[in-house]
C-alpha positions in Angstrom: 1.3 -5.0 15.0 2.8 -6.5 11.8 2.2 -9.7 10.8 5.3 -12.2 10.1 5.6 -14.3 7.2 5.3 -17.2 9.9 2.4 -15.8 11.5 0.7 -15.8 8.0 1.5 -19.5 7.4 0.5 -20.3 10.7 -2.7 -18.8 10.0 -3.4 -20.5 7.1 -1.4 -24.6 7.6 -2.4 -24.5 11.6 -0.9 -27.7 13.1 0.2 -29.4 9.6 -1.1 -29.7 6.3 -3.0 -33.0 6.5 -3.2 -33.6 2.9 0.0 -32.4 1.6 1.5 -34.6 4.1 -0.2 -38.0 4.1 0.1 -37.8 0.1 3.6 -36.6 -0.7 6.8 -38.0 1.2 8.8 -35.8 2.8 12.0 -36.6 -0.1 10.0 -35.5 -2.9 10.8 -33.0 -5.0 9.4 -31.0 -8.1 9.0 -27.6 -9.7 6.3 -25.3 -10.4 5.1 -21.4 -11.9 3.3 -18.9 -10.7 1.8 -17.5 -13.5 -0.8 -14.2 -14.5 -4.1 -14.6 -15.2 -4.9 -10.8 -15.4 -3.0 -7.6 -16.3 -1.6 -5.4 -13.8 1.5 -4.4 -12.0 3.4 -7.0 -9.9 4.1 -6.2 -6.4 5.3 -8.7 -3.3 7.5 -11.1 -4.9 10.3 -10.9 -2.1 7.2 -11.7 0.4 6.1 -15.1 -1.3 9.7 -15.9 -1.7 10.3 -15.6 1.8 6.9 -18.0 2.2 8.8 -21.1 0.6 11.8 -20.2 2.5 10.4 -20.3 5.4 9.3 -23.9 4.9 12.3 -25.5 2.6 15.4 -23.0 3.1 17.1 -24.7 0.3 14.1 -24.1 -2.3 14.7 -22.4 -5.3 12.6 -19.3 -6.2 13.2 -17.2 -9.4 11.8 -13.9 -10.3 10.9 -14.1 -13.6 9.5 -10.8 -13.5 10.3 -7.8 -11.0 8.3 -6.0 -8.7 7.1 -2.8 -10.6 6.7 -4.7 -14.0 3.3 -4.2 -15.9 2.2 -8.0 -16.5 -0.1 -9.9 -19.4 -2.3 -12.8 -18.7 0.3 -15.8 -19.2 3.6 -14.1 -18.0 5.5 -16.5 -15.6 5.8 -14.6 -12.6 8.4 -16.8 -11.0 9.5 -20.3 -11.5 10.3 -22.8 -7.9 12.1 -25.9 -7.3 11.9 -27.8 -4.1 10.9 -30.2 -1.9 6.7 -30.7 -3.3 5.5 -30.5 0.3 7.0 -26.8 0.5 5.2 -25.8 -2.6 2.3 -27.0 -1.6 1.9 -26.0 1.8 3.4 -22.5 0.4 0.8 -22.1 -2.8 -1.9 -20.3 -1.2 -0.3 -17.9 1.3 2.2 -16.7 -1.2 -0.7 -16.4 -4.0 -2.3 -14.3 -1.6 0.3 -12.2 -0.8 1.1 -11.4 -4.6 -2.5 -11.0 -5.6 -3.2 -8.8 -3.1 -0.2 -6.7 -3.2 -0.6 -6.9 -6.8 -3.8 -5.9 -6.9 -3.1 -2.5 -4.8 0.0 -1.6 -6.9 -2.6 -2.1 -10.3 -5.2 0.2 -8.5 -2.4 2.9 -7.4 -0.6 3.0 -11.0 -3.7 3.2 -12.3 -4.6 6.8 -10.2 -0.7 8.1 -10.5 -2.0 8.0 -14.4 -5.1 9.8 -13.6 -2.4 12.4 -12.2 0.1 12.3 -14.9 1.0 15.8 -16.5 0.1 17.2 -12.8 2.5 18.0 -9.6 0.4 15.8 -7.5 1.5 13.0 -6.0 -0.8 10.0 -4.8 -1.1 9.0 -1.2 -2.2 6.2 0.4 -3.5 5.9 3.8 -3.8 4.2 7.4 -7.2 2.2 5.8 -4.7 -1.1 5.7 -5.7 -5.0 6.3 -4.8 -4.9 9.9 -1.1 -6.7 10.1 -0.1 -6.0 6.7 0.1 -2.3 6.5 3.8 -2.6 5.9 3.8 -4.8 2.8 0.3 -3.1 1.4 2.4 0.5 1.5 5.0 -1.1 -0.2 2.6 -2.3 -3.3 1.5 1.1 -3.1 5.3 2.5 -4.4 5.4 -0.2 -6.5 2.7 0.8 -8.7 3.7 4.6 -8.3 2.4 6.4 -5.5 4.0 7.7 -2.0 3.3 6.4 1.6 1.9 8.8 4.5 2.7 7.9 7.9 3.0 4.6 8.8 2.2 5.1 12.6 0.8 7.3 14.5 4.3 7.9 15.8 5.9 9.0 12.3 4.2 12.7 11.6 1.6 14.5 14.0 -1.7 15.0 11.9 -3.9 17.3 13.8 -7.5 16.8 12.8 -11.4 18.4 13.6 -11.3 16.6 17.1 -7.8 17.5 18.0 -9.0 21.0 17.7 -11.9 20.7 19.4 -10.2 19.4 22.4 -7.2 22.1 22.4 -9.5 25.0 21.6 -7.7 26.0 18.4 -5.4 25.3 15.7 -2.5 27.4 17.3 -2.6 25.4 20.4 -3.2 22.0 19.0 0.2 22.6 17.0 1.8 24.3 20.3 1.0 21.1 22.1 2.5 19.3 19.9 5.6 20.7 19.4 6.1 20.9 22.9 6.0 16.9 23.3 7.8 15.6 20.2 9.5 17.4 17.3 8.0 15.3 14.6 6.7 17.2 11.9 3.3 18.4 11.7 0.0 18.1 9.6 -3.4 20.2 10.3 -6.4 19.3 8.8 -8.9 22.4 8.0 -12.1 22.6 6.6 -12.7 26.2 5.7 -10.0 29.2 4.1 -9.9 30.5 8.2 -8.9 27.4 9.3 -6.4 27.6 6.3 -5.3 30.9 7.2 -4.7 29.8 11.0 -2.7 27.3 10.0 -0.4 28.8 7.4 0.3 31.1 10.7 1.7 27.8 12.6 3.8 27.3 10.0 3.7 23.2 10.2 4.8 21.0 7.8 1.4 20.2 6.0 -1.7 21.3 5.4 -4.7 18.9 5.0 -7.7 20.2 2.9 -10.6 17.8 3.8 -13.7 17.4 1.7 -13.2 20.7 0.0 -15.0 21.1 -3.4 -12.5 21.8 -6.4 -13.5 25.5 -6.5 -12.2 26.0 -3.2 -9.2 23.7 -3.6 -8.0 26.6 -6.5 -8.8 29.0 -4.1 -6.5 27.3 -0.9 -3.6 27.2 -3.5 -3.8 30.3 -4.4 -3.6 31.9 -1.1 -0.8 29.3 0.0 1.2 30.2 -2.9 4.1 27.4 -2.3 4.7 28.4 1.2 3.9 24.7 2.3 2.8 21.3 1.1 -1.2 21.0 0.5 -2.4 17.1 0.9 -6.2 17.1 -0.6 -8.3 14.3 0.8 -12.1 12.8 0.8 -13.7 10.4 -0.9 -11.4 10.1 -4.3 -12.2 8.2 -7.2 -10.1 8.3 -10.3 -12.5 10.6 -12.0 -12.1 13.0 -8.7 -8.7 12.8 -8.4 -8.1 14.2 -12.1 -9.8 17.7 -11.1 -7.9 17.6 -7.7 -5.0 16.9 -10.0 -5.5 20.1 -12.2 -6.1 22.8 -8.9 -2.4 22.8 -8.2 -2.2 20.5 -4.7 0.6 19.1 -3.9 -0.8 15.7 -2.8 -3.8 13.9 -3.0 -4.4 10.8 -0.3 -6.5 8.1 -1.4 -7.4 5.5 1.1 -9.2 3.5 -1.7 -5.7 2.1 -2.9 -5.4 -0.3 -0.1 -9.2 -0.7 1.7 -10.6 -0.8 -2.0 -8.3 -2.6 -4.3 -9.0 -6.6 -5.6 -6.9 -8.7 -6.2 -5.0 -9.8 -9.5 -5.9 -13.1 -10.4 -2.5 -15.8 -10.7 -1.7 -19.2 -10.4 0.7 -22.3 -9.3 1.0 -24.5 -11.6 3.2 -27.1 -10.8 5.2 -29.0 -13.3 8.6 -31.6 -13.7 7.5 -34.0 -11.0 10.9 -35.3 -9.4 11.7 -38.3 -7.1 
């Protein structure tokens, strides 16, 4: 399930905001910025736009700055003009939106870096806040890195209890094939289980919680003949040596279950009628 921009506001105002609306007529009108109070890279602003929108379609929202730009404490992220009960009933939702975004496309730049004079690319994960996977995997290209599947319906990854249940590699991927022709990840834990799956031919291989030694090893056998995804438990520090062995990509579920957010604010200004 993905969760709407209404279903977010609904979450948060519930049947109206009292105070907003016993304070502030419904005519008034006035401006505001949403401004950084940390450094990072800015991700989500076509989400909180669409907040405002949603509750004043005529509002005004500017981007000051674009999605993708690396921001300073004090850069106006965006400058509004509307209706003040909008703004206010729109403040925290869309600060929560950009924060949080923000704060995953900060934490993924800051591991494509740890990957820079590499081939590896940086995953992310299905380890999303539940109803927001689809705008958390788009901070995650925003500060640099690559989404995996989406769904479970998008790629087939075949993993230890997949296995188990079919009785090997070669008929977990058989089985597969034979229902859908979407392509195909296995997940292997030892150079067999490699070498059993290079014989499948599928799209991917998955080399789970393998040390870095081994990791040099799995490339060297596979040579190129398909893509290797490392995975388990990386930190920045980690992904550097996975880096250096010669994977293809490295899938960190850290950039969206572990990232904080990057502190901004709404500060409203030019008070109208």
């Amino acid at each position: 399930m993905t969760a709407t921009i209404e279903d977010l506001l609904k979450e948060d105002v519930g049947v109206e905001d009292v105070t907003t609306n016993a304070i502030v007529p419904a005519d008034h009108r006035s401006g505001a910025k949403i401004v950084a109070k940390a450094a990072g890279v800015l991700a989500g602003q076509g989400f909180a736009k669409q907040v405002f929108l949603v509750l004043d379609r005529d509002i005004a929202y500017r981007e000051d700055r674009k999605d993708g730009d690396v921001l300073s404490p004090g850069d106006i992220v965006a400058t509004i003009e509307g209706t003040t009960r909008a703004i206010l009933t729109a403040e925290r939702v869309a600060l929560n939106i950009l924060q949080r975004l923000s704060g995953i496309a900060t934490l993924a730049r800051v591991f494509v870096n740890a990957a820079s004079g590499t081939k590896a690319r940086i995953l992310d994960t299905r380890k999303t806040t539940p109803g927001m996977r689809m705008m958390e995997k788009y901070a995650v290209t925003m500060g640099g890195g690559v989404n995996h599947r989406r769904d479970l319906t998008e790629m087939a990854l075949i993993k230890e209890n997949h296995i188990a249940v079919a009785g090997s590699i070669g008929r977990a991927v058989e089985l597969v094939r034979a229902r859908s022709g979407v392509p195909i990840e296995v997940e292997v834990r030892t150079m067999e289980e490699l070498g059993q799956a290079l014989e499948t031919k599928v799209e991917r291989i998955m080399l789970d919680n393998w040390d870095t030694a081994s990791m040099r090893d799995a490339v060297a056998l596979v040579a190129g003949r398909v893509p290797l995804e490392a995975s388990g438990n990386m930190t920045v520090e980690r992904v550097k040596e996975v880096a250096a062995t010669g994977v293809d990509l490295i899938s960190v579920g850290a950039l969206t279950h572990s990232a904080g957010a990057l502190d901004m604010s709404l500060l409203h200004e030019g008070v109208g009628t």
